[in-house]
C-alpha positions as CSV (number, residue, x, y, z in Angstrom):
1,X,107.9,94.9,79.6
2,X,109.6,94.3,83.0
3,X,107.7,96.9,85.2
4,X,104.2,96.3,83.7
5,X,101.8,96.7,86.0
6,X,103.8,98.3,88.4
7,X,103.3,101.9,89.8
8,X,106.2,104.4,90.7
9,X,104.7,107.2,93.2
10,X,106.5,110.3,93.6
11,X,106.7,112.6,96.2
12,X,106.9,116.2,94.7
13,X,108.7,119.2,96.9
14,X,112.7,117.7,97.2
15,X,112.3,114.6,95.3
16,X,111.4,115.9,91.7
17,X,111.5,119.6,92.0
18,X,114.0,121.6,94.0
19,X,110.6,124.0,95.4
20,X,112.6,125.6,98.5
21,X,113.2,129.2,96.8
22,X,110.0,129.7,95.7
23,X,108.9,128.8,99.2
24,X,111.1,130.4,101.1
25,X,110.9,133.7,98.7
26,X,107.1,133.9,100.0
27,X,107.9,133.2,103.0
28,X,110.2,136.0,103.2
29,X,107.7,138.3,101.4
30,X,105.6,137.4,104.3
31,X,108.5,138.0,106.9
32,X,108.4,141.6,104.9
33,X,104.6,142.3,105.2
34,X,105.0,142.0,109.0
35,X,108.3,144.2,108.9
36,X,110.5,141.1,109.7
37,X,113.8,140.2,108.6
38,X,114.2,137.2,105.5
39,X,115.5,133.8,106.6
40,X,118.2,132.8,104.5
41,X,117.4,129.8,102.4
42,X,119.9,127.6,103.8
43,X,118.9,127.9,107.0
44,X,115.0,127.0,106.3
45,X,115.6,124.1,103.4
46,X,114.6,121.4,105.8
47,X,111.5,122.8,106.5
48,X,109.9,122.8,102.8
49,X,108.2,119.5,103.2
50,X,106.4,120.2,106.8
51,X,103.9,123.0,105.3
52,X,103.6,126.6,104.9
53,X,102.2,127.3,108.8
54,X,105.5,125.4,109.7
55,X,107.4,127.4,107.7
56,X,105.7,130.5,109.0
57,X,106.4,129.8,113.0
58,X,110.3,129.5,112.0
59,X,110.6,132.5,110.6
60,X,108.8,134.4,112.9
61,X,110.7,132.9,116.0
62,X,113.6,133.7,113.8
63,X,113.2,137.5,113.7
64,X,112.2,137.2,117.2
65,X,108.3,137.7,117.1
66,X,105.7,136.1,118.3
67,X,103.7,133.9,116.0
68,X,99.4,134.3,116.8
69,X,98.3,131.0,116.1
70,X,95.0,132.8,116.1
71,X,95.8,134.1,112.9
72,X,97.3,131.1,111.7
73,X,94.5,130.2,109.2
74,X,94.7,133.6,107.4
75,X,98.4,133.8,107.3
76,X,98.4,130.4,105.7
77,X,95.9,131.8,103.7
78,X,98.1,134.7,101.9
79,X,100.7,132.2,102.2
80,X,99.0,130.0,99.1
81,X,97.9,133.3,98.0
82,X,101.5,134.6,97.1
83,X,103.2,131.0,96.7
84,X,100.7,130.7,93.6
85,X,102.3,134.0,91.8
86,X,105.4,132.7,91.7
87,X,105.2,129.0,92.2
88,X,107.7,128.2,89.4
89,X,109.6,131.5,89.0
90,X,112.9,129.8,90.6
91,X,111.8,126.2,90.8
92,X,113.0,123.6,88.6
93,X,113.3,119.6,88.0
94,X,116.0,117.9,89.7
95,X,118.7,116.7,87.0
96,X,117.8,114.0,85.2
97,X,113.8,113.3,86.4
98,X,113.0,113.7,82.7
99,X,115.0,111.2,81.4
100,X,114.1,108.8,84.8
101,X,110.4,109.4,84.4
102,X,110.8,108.2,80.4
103,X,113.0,105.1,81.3
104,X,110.4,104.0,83.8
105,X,107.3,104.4,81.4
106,X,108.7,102.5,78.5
107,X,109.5,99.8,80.7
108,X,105.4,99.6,81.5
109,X,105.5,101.8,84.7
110,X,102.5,103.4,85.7
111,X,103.8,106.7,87.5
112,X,101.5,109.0,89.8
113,X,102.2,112.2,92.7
114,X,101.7,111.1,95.8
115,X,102.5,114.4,98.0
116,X,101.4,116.3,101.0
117,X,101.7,119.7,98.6
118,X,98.1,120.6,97.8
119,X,96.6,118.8,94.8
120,X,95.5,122.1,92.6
121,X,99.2,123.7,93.8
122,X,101.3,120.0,92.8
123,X,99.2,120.3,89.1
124,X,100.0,123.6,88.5
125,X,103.5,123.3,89.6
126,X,104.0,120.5,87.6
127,X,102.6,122.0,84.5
128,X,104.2,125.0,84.7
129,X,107.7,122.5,84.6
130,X,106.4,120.5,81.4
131,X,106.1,117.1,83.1
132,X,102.2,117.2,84.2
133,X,101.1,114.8,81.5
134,X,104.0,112.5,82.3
135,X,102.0,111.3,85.3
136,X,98.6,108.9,85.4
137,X,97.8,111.1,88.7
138,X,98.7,113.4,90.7
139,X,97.0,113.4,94.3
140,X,97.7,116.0,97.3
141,X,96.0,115.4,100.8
142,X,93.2,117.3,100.1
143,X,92.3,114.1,97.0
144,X,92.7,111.0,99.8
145,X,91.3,109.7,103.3
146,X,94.6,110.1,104.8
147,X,98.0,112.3,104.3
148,X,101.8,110.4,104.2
149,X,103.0,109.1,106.3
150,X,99.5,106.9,106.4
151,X,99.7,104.4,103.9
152,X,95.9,105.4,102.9
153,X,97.7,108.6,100.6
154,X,99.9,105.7,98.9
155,X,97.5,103.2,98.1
156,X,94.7,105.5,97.0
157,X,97.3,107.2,94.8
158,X,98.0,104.3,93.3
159,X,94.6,103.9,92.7
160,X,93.7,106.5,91.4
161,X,96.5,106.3,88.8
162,X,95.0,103.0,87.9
163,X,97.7,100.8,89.6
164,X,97.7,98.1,91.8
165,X,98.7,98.9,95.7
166,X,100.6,95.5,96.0
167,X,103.2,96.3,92.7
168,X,103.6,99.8,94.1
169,X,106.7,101.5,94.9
170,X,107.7,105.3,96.8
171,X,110.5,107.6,95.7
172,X,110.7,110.3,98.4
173,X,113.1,112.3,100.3
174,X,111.6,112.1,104.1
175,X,110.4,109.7,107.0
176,X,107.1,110.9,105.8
177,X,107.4,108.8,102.6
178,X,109.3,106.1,103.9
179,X,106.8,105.4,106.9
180,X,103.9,105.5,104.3
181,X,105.5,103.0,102.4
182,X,106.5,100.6,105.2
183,X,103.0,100.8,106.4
184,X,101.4,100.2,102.7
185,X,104.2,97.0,102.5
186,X,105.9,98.7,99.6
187,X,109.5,98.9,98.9
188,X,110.9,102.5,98.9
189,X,113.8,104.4,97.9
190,X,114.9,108.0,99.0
191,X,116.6,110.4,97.5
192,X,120.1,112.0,99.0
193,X,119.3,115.4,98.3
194,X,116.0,116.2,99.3
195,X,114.3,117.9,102.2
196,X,114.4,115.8,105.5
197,X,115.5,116.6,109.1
198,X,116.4,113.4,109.5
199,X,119.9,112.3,108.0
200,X,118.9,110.2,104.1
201,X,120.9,107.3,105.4
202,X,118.6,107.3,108.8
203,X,115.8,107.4,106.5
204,X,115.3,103.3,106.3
205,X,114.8,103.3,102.3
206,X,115.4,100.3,100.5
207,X,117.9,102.0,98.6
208,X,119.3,105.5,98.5
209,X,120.0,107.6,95.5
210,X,122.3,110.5,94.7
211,X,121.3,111.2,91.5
212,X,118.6,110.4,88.9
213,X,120.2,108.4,86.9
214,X,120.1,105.6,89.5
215,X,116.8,105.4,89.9
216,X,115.5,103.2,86.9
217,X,118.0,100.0,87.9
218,X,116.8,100.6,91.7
219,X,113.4,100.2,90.6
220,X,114.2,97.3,88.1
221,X,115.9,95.5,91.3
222,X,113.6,95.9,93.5
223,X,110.3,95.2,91.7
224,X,112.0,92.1,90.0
């Protein structure tokens, strides 16, 4: 098969699941505890992939309060505390990961999570969407030495989905990804529509995708 023994490694929020109205519903439900105004979705999108206490200081500074990083810990606390109620209520696969995902394994792929979303959160997500058994491993930064962009989260991802680090490859939608697999000496490509401050065609990928269905000849070309 022409990709056995290599290992696909997916970033999760922007990359395979559009997450940002779940997240920014609880955020905004948080904004509401504290008698603030909601941030609209399309003006905190770009924020999804940099954590919930991230998240938090925008839309505090938003409604034009002052964020007590004192209280940080607890607020990201009830953050993951509300997030998990209604992690997949308005979530869903980008189009076409399904069919990707299936190309990729019958061509000998190993495919594992690599993500900076919480391991027990990324499982739970994921089988709340149907596709948790699709992946070898799923691995947050709580499961490694090292969070992206540190090449330690690719290569003990890869790993730990029972791959080898040198016939790896990162799909991802931020400078996170692409730094950790630059540093890990993987190829990389990034996806157009995810999550990123930076512009996708800043990004430095190996290749750049718009849609899923370009994603199984990228990987073909590039792991050849």
């Amino acid at each position: 098969m022409p990709l056995s023994g290599a290992t696909i490694a997916f970033d999760l929020d922007g990359t395979l699941v559009e997450t940002a109205p779940d997240l920014i519903g609880t955020l905004n439900l948080m904004l509401a505890e504290h008698g603030l105004p909601p941030v609209p979705l399309s003006a905190a999108r770009h924020l999804v992939g940099g954590g919930a206490r991230r998240m938090l200081e925008h839309g505090f500074r938003e409604a034009g309060a002052d964020f007590d990083a004192g209280q940080a810990p607890l607020l990201v606390e009830r953050f993951v505390e509300v997030y998990r109620d209604r992690i997949a209520d308005e979530s869903f696969l980008f189009e076409g990961v399904e069919a990707a995902l299936d190309r990729l394994a019958a061509d000998g792929a190993r495919l594992c999570v690599c993500t900076n979303k919480r391991t027990d959160l990324s499982i739970e997500l994921l089988e709340r969407l149907g596709v948790l058994g699709r992946f070898d491993a799923v691995v947050g930064p709580d499961a490694v030495s090292a969070r992206k962009p540190d090449r330690a989260h690719l290569i003990e991802a890869v790993r730990k989905a029972g791959g080898d680090p040198a016939r790896a490859l990162m799909v991802g939608d931020s400078d996170n990804d692409v730094n950790a697999a630059r540093a890990a000496g993987a190829p990389v490509i990034a996806v157009s529509f995810g999550y990123t401050e930076t512009p996708p065609t800043d990004l430095g990928a190996d290749r750049l995708i718009d849609r899923f269905d370009e994603l199984h000849p990228a990987v073909r070309d590039l792991m050849s």
